[in-house]
PASEBA-1860 file (N, C-alpha, C; in nm, 3 decimals):
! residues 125
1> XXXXXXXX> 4.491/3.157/-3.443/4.530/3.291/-3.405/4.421/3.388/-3.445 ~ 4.380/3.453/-3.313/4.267/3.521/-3.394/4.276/3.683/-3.418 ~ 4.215/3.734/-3.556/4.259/3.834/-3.578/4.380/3.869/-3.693 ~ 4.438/3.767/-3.682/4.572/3.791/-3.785/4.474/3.699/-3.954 ~ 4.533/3.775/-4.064/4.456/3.721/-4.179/4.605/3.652/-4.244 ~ 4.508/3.506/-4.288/4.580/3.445/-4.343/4.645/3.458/-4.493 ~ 4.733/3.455/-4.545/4.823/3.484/-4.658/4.758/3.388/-4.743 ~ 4.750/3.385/-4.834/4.704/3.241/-4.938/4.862/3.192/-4.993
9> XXXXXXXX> 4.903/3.089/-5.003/5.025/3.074/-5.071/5.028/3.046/-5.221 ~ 5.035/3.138/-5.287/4.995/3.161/-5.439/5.117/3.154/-5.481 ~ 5.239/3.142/-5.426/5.394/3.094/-5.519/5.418/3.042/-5.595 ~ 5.382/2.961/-5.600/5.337/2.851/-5.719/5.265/2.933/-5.857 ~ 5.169/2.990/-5.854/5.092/3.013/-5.980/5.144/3.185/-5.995 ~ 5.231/3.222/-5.907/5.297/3.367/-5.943/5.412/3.330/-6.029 ~ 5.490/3.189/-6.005/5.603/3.152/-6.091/5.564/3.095/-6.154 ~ 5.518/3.086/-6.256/5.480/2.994/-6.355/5.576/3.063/-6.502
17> XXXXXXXX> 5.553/3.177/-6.520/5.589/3.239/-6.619/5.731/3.236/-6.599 ~ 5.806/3.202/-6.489/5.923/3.180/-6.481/6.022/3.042/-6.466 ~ 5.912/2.966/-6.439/5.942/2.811/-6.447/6.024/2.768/-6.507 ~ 6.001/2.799/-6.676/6.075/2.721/-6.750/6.202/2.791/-6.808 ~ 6.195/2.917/-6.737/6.358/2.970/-6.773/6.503/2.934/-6.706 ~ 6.570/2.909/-6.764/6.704/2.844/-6.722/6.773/2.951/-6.627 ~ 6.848/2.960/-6.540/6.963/3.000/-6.448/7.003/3.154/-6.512 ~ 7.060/3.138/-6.627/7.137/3.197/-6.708/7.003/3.348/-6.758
25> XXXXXXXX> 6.895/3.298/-6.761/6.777/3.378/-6.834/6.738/3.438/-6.683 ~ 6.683/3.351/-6.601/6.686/3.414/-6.492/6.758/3.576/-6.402 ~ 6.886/3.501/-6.465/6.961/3.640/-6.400/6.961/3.723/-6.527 ~ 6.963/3.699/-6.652/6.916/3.818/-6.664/6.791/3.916/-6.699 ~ 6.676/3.826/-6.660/6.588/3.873/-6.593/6.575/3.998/-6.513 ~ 6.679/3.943/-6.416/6.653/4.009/-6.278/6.742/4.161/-6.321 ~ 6.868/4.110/-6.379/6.913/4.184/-6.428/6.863/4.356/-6.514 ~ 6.768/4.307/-6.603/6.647/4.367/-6.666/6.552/4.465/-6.594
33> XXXXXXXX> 6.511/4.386/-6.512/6.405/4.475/-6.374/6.510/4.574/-6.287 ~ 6.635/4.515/-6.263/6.699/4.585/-6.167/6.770/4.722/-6.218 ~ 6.784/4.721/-6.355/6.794/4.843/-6.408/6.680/4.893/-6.438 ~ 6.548/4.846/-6.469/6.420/4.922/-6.487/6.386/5.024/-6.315 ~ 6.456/4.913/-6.223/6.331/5.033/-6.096/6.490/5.130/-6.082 ~ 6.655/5.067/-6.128/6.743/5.169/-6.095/6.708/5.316/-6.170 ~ 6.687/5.277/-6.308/6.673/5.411/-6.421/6.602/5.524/-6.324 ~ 6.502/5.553/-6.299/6.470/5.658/-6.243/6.535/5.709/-6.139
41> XXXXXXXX> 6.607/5.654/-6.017/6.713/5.697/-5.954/6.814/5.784/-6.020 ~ 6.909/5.685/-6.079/7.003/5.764/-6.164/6.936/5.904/-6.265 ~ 6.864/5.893/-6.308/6.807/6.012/-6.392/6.782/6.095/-6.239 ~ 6.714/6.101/-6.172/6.676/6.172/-6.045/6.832/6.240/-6.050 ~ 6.893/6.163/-6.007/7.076/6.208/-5.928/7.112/6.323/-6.019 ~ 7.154/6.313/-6.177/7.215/6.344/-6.289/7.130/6.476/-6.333 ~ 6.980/6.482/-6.292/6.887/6.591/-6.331/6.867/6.689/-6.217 ~ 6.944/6.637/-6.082/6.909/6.762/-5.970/7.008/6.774/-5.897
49> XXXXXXXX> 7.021/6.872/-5.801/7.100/6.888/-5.700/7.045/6.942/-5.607 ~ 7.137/7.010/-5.534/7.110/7.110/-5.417/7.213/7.164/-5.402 ~ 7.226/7.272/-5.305/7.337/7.365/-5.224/7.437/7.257/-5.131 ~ 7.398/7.186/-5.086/7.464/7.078/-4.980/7.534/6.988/-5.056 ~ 7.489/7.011/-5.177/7.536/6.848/-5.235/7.653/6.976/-5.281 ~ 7.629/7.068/-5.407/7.734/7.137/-5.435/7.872/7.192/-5.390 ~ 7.791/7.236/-5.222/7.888/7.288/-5.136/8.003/7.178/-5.111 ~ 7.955/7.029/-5.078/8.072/6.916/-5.025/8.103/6.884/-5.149
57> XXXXXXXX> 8.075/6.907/-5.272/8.161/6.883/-5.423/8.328/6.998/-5.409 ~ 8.248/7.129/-5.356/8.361/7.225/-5.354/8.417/7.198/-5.251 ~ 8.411/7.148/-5.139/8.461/7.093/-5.046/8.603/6.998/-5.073 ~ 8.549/6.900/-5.164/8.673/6.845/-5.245/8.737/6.842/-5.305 ~ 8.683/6.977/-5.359/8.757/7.024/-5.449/8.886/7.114/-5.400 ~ 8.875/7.109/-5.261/8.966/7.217/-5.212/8.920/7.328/-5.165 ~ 8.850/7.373/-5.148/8.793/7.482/-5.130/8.722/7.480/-4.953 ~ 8.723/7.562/-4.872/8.711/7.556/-4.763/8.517/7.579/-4.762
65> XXXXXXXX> 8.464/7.521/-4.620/8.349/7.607/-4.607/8.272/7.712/-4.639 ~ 8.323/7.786/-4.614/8.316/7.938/-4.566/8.324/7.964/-4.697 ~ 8.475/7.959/-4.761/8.463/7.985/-4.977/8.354/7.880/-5.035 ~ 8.340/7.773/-4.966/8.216/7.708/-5.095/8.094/7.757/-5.117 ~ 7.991/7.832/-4.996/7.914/7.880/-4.961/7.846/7.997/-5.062 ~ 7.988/8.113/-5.076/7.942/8.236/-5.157/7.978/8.147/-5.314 ~ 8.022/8.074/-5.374/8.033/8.022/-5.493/7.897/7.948/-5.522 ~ 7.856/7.889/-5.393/7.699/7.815/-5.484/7.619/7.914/-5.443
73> XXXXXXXX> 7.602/8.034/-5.367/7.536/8.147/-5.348/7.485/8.223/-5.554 ~ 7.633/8.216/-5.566/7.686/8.307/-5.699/7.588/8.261/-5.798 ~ 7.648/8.089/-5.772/7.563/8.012/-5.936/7.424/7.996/-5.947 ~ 7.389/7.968/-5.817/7.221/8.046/-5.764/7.179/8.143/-5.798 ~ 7.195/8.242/-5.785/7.183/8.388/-5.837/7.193/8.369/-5.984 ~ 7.262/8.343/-6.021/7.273/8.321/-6.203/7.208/8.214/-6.294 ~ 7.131/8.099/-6.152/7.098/8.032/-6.243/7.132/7.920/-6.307 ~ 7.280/7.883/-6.246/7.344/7.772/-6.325/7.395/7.696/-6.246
81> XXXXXXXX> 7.340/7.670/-6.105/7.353/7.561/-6.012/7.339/7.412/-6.076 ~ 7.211/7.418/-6.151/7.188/7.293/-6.212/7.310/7.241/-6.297 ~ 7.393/7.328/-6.372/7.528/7.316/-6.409/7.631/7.214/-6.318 ~ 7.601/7.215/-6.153/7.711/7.176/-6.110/7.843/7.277/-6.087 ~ 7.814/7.328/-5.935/7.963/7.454/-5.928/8.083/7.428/-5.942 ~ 8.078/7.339/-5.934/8.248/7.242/-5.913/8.276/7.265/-6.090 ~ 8.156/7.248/-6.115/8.192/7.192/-6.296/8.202/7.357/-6.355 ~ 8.143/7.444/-6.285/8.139/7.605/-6.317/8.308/7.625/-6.302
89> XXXXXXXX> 8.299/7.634/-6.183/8.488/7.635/-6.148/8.554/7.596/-6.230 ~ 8.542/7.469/-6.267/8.631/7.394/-6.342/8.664/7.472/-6.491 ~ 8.522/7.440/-6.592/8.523/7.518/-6.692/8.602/7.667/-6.693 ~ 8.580/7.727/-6.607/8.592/7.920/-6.621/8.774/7.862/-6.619 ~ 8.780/7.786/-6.517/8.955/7.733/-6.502/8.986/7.721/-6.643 ~ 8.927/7.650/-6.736/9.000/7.632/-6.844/9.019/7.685/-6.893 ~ 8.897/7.749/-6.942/8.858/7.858/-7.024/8.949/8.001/-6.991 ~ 8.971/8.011/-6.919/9.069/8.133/-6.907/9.210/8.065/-6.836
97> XXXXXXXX> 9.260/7.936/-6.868/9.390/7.894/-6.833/9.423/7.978/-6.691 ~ 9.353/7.943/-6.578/9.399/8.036/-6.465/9.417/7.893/-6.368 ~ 9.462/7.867/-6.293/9.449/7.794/-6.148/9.326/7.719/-6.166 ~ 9.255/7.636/-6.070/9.141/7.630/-6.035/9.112/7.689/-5.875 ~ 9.159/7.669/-5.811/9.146/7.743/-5.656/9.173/7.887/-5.702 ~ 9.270/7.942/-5.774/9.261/8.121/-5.793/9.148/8.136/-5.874 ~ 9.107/8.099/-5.963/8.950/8.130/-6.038/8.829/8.148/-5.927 ~ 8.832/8.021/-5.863/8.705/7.986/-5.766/8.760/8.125/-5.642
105> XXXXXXXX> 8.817/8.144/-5.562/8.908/8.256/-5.472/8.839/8.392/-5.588 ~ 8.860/8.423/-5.736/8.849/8.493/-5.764/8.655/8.528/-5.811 ~ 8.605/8.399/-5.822/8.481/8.388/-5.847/8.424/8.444/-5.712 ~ 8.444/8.411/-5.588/8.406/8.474/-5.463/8.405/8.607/-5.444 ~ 8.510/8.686/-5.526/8.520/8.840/-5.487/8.420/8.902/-5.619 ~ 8.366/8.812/-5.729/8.259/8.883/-5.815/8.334/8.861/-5.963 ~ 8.450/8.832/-5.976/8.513/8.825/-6.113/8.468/8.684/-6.179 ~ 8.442/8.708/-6.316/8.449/8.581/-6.380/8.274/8.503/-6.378
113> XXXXXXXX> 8.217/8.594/-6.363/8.110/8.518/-6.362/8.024/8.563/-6.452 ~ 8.061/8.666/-6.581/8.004/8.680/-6.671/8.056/8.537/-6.794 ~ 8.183/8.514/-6.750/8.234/8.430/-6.830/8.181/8.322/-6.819 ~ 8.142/8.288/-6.663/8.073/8.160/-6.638/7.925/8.168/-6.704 ~ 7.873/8.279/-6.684/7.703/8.263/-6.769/7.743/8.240/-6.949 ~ 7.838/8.305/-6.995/7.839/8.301/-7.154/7.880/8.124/-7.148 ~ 7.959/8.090/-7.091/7.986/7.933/-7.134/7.872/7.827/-7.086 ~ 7.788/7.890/-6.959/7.730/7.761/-6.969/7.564/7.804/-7.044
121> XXXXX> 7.517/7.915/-7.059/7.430/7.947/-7.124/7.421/8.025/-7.251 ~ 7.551/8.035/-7.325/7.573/8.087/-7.444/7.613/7.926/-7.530 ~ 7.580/7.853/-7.494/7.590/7.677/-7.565/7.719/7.682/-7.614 ~ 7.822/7.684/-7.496/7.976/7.641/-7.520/7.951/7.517/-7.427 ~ 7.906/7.538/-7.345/7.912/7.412/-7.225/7.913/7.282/-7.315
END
């Protein structure tokens, strides 16, 4: 075939270091690596977000379109998106024993969002 480059079959001397491990070592081997290339994923997920991701969190949370929108607008503006809005909602909910849909409803018209900056950046969070 001309043009195509041939592969060397080096399988053999790439497993060597694995030869003499049993079944049991093997997997967890693999085991080992498969959380080494997962770790940076998961840290990625847990260290970022976005507006889209936030918005379909409030989404499930109950909260319609149209209301999820000005709530990750809010935590944007303040800064504490990285917080997680759902988890903003949630907290201010506790923290002032109100509803969670009447807090978030009330977070939209401008209330409650001094409370939300003191808890998640006054180190109550």
């Amino acid at each position: 075939m001309k043009g195509y480059l041939k592969r060397e079959d080096d399988f053999q001397d790439r497993r060597k270091h694995l030869a003499s491990l049993s079944d049991e070592a093997l997997r967890e081997r693999f085991l080992e690596l498969t959380a080494q290339a997962v770790e940076p994923l998961l840290k990625l997920a847990k260290e970022n977000t976005s507006p889209s991701i936030e918005r379909s969190i409030l989404l499930r949370m109950g909260f319609s379109s149209l209301e999820a929108k000005p709530l990750v607008e809010g935590a944007i503006d303040r800064g504490l998106i990285g917080k997680g809005v759902g988890h903003i909602v949630y907290r201010v909910s506790k923290e002032k024993n109100i509803p969670l849909r009447q807090v978030g409803l009330e977070m939209i018209e401008g209330k409650h969002w001094d409370d939300a900056v003191a808890i998640f950046k006054g180190g109550i969070a």
